[in-house]
N, C-alpha and C positions, 0 to 999 in steps of 0.2 A: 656336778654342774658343768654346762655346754657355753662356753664364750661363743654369742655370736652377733660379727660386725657389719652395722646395717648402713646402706647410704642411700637414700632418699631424692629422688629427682623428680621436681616438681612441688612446690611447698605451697601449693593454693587449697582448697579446701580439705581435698580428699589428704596430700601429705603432708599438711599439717596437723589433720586428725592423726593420723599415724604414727607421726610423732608427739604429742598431746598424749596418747594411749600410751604408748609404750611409757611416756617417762612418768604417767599416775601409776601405771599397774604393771609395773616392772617386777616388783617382788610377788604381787599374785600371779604372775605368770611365769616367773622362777619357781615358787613352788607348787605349782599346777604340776611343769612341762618338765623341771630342770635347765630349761633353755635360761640363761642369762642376755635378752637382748641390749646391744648395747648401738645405740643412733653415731654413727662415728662421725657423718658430714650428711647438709643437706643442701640441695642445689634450687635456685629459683634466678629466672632470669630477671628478676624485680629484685633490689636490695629489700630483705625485711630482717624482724628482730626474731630470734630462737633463742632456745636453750641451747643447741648445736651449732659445734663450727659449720660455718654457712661460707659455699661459694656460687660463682656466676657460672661455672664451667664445667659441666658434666664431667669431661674426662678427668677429673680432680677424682669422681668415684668411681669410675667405669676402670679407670688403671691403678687404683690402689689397691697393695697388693694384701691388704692390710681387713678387706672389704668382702665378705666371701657372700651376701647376697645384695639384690639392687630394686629397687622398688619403683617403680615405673607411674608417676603418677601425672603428667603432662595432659592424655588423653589426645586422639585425631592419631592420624600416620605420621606428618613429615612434622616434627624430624623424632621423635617417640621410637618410631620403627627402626630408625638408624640407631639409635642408643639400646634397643634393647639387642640387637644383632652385636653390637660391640660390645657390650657387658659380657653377652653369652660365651662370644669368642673370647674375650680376656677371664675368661674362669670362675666368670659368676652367673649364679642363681638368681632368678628375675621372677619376680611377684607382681602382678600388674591388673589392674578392674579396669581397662585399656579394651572398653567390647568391638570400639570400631575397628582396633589393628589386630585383634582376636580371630573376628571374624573374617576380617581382608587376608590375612596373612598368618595364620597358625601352621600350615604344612611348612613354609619357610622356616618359622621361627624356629618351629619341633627339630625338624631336619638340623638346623645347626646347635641348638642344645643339645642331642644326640650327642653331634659329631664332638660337643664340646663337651660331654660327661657330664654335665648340668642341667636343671632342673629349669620348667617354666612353671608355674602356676596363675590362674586366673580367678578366686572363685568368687570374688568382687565385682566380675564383671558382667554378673545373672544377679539379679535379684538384691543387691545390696548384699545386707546381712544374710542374708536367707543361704542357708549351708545346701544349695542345689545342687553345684556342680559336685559335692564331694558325695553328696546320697547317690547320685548318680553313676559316679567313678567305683565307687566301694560300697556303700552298704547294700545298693539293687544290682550289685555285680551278678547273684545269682539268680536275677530275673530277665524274663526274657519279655521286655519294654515294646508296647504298643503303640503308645500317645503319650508326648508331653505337651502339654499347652496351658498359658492360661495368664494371666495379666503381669507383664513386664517393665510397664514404663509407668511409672509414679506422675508425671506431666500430666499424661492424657487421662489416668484415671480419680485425679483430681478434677477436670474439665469436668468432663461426664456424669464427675458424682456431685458437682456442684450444680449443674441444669437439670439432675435427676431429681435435688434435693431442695433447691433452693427458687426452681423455675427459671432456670439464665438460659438465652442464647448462646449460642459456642463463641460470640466476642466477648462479652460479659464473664464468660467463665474463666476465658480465657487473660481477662485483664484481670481478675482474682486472681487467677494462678500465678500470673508477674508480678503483683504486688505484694504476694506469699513470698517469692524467689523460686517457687517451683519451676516454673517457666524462664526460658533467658530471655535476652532481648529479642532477638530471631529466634522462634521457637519452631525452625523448621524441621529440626533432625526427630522432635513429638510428635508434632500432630500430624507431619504428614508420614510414619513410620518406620522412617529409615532406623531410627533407636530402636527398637524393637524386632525388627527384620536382624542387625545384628546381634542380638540375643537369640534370635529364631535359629540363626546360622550355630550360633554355640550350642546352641540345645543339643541339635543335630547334632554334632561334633563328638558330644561327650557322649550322650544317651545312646548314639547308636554308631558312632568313630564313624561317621561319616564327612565325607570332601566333600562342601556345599560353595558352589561359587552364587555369594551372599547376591550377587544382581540378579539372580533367576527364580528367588524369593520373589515370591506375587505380595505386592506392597500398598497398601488403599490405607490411608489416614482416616481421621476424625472429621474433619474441614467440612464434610455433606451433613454431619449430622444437627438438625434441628430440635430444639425442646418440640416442635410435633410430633417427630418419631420418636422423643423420649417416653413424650404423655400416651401416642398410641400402642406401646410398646408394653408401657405398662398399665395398660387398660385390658390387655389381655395377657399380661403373668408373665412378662420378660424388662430385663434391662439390657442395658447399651454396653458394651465393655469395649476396649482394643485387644484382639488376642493376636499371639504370638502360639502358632500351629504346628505344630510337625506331628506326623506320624510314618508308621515304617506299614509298608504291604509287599510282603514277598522281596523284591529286587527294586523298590525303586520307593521314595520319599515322598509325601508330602509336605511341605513347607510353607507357608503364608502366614502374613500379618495382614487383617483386617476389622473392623465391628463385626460385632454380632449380636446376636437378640439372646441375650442368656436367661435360662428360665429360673423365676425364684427362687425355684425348691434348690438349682444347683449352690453349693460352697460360693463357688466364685462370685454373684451375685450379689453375696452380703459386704465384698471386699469395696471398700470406698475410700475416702482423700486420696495418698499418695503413697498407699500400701500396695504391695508385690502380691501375688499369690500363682502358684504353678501347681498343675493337676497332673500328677502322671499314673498310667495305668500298665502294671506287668503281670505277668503271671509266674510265680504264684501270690505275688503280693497282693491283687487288687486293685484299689485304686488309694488314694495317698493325695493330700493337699500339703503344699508347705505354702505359711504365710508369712509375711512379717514387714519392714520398711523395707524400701527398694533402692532408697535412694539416698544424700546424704553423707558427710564424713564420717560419722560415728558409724555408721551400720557397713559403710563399707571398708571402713577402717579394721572393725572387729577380722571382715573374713579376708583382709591382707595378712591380717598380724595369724589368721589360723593358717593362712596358705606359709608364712614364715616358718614356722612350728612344722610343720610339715617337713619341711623343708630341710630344717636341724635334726628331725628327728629321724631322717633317712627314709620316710614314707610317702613322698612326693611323687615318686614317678606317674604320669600319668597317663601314657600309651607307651606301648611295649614296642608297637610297631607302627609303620606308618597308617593314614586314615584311609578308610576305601573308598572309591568314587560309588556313587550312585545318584541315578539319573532324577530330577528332581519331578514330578509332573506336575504337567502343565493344567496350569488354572481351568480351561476350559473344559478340561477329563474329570474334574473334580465332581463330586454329585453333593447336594447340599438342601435344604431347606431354605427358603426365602421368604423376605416380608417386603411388598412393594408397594407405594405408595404413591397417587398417580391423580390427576384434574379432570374432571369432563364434564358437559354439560348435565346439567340434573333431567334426564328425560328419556322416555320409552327407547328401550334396544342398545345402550351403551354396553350395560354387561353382555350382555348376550355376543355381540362385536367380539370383546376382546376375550371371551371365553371361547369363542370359535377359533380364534386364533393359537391360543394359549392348548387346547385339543390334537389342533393340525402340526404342533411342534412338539405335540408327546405331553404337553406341560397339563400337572393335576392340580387344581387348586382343593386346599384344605377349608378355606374359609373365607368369606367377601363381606367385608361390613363398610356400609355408607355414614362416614364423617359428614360436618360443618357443609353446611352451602352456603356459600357467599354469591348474592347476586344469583344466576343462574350457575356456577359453577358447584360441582360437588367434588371433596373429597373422599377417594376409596382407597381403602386398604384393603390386599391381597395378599391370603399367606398360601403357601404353596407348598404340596408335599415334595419330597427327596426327588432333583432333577438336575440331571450334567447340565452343566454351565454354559456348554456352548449349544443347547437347546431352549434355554432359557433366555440366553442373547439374542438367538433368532426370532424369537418371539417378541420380543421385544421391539428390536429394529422396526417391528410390521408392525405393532401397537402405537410405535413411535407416529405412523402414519397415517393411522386411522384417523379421519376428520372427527369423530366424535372425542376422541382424548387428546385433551389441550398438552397436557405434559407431562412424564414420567418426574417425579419428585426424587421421589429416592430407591434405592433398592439395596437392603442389606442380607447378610444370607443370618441363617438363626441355625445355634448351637447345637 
């Protein structure tokens, strides 16, 4: 049996679940792992009632010598960031579902756990429950990984599965989702996807030890999307998702979060409330879905207490060496499929206008169906076969101007 002493910083949802876990399933996880974990103190800057000596002061665990891992549950940078660089330096192991200081700051953190012979782990901080980062790390070690992508943030995939399912606008869905708890009060870090850019950033990280500086992640929320594009979407065999994108070509990355039109037939499609689901494809594996909650203190609690275990069990390490840079490209280079959706008068030569246009910029269309008229206005949708981005933006600009199309509505690119 492995004596090991835990201190807990941050006792709001997530470590409190952590601590809850550990003190039900202390002896199943003794004789699972051998690990005896033992909760030594827990810290919250709000007096509350434990099972645990509880104090206001971080460095009560960061300097106890007594404390050999540190559990990181505050969440944002300042001051998380500062506690977890001072645990590492004073001699401990730090387990943290922390994606936004993951993602800002992992070459830092690594660099001084190195230097400090100690361990960091994350795998809390992808997917909840969902064991990604360790399939990633170890089990597709001998694959050589092309794509991972695929729904990250339980928030927005609750929204989109509510207007898919139930006919809500995105405010309706979205006051669902607040009165769930799934949503905070400002629910900016979801819908417009900055949560998800940094999981997009970790992906990166692990699946391919790549240095991604998380601001040059191409970032497009939910916020445009309408129960129109829901209903026309799937009127012709696709749903609405937010994905989190990366892929590797040669020397340099793709990386983006944005909607997309995902087609039935795909896995991801079926995933809905405020479930996770990540597709990756390597060879020789294939291709691989893992699903499950995203979100959550029990689910993320689970894959703290596995990153723990790890941890005791001397199997932690999770780069050997530092991460490589690579260049990420830029949005515009990207080539994609699209669905747009756009206003114009009901009458002789409209399409014909903006198919001339749409020609002169390289751009193919796949298919043109005439929606609703209101009054003399008609709505069309336009789907488009595989076209760089910044071909598609030109065309547009010029569409923008043509006296016969009242407005570009929406344009989302498809899976």
């Amino acid at each position: 049996m492995k004596q090991v002493n835990i201190g807990i910083i941050g006792y709001g949802t997530v470590g409190s679940a952590v601590g809850e876990v550990i003190r039900k399933n202390r002896q199943a996880i003794l004789a699972a792992s051998g690990v005896n974990l033992e909760v030594r103190k827990v810290c919250d800057l709000r007096k509350k009632k434990t099972f645990y000596p509880f104090t206001q002061n971080p460095y009560e665990i960061i300097k106890d010598p007594e404390i050999s891992i540190v559990v990181e549950a505050i969440g944002g940078v300042n001051p998380a960031l500062r506690y977890i660089l001072e645990a590492l330096k004073n001699g401990k192991h730090v387990v943290t579902s922390n994606k936004e200081v993951i993602a800002k700051h992992l070459s830092e953190i690594l660099e001084v756990a190195q230097r400090s012979k100690v361990q960091v782990l994350f795998e809390g901080a992808v997917g909840g429950g969902i064991p990604i980062l360790h399939a990633l790390r170890q089990n597709l070690v001998g694959n050589r990984l092309s794509e991972v992508y695929g729904i990250v943030n339980g928030t927005t995939n609750y929204i989109l599965s509510k207007m898919t399912e139930e006919g809500l606008e995105f405010s309706e869905a979205l006051a669902k989702a607040k009165a769930k708890g799934y949503a905070e009060a400002d629910p900016k870090m979801d819908i417009e996807g900055y949560d998800a850019a940094f999981k997009a950033a970790i992906l990166a990280m692990v699946a391919f030890r790549a240095k991604v500086d998380w601001k040059k992640i191409y970032r497009e929320g939910i916020t445009k999307i309408t129960f129109e594009d829901i209903k026309y979407a799937s009127e012709i065999g696709y749903v609405v998702k937010l994905l989190a994108i990366v892929k590797r070509m040669e020397n340099q990355l793709e990386v983006r979060v944005h909607p997309a039109l995902v087609p039935k037939s795909h896995p991801l499609a079926a995933v809905s409330e405020n479930f996770n689901a990540i597709y990756v494809k390597g060879y020789p594996v294939g291709e691989l879905m893992f699903y499950g909650p995203g979100a959550g203190g029990n689910p993320t609690a689970s894959a703290i207490i596995s990153d723990i275990i790890a941890v005791a069990s001397g199997s932690a390490e999770i780069f050997s060496g530092p991460l490589k840079s690579f260049p990420v490209q830029e949005v515009e280079e990207i080539k994609s499929r699209y669905y747009v959706r756009l206003q114009a008068p009901d009458r002789f030569g409209v399409l014909a206008g903006i198919a001339k246009v749409f020609a002169e910029k390289k751009v193919s269309i796949a298919a043109v169906t005439q929606k609703e008229t209101v009054g003399n206005v008609a709505t069309i949708v336009i789907l488009l076969h595989e076209v760089q981005e910044k071909n598609l933006k030109a065309a547009l600009e010029i569409i923008r101007g043509l006296p016969v199309v009242h407005r570009i509505s929406n344009v989302i690119r498809i899976l």
